[in-house]
C-alpha positions, 0 to 999 in steps of 0.5 A: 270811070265817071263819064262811063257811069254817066253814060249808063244812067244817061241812056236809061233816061229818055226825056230829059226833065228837070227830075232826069238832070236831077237824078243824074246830077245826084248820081255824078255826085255819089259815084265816086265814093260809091265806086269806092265803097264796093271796091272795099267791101268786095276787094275787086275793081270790076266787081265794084264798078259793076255794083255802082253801074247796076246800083244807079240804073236800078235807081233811075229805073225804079225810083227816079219819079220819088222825091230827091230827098229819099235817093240817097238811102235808096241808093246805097241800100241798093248798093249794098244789096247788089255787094251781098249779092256778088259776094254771094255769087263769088261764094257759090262760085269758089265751091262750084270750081273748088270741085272742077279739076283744072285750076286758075295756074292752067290759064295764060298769063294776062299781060294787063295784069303785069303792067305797073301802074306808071304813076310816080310816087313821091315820098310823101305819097308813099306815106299817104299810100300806106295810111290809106292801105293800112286804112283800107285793110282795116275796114275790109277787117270789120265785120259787114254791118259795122263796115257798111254804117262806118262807109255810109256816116263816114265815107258818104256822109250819111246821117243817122236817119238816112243810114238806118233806111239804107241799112234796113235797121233801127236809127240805135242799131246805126249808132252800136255798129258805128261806134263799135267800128270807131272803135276797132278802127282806132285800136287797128291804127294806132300807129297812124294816129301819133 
């Protein structure tokens, strides 16, 4: 995934200047987390990382000559919108075909899509895969802007100011959402937690 996304940004880049290698160093370093934040939120591997690809070419497009200290919240902001509007894509999309009378059953069966993921799996990763499941199935449970405060301060490392901008909301707003998802995390987990 990384050298793909780095190939995307670097191309929109034509000359390579001290603010180009800047951006595309910020950008190697959000990718992954990013990557992971669409992925949660929209539950689709390719969707996600087609979220990330368009997040970073909007940004190195339009805001690459703004100061490096306003990426970040610019960045995920529009990261998130680009997540609403494949959920609203998706939305519209399921209505459409719902009324279409041939059905998902009716394709051929994807090979690729059967194959086991060959990683091995020892017992302490088992563990860990759970929490991290169990992990995941909560947040993707949350509603959207508690989801999208708890991503941005937790997974991103965002602070208060910088989660307010991404979001589009008051600095207080930041803090109800984030502690109301603390808090149904917590309740949803408790049997990771002893």
């Amino acid at each position: 995934m990384s050298s793909c996304l780095a190939t995307y940004v670097s191309v929109t880049l034509t000359k390579v200047d001290p603010t180009a290698q800047a951006l595309n160093a910020f950008l190697a370093s959000v990718e992954r987390r990013a990557y992971r934040t669409a992925q949660i939120a929209l539950r689709h591997e390719a969707d996600a990382l087609d979220a990330v690809q368009d997040a970073m070419l909007q940004l190195a497009r339009r805001y690459a000559r703004r100061p490096s200290e306003e990426w970040r919240p610019l960045f995920y902001r529009i990261l998130q919108n680009r997540i609403r509007d494949l959920q609203r894509r998706r939305t519209v999309r399921s209505r459409v075909l719902a009324f279409l009378p041939w059905s998902s059953e009716d394709e051929g069966d994807d090979p690729v899509e059967r194959t086991p993921d060959p990683a091995p799996g020892p017992a302490a990763e088992v563990e860990g895969d759970q929490i991290g499941t169990a992990l995941q199935h909560a947040v993707g449970q949350l509603p959207t802007r508690q989801r999208e405060a708890f991503l941005l301060r937790s997974l991103e490392g965002l602070d208060v100011a910088e989660t307010a901008a991404a979001m589009g909301c008051s600095e207080g707003s930041v803090k109800t959402h984030y502690s109301r998802a603390v808090h149904a995390l917590r309740e949803q987990l408790g049997e990771f937690m002893t």
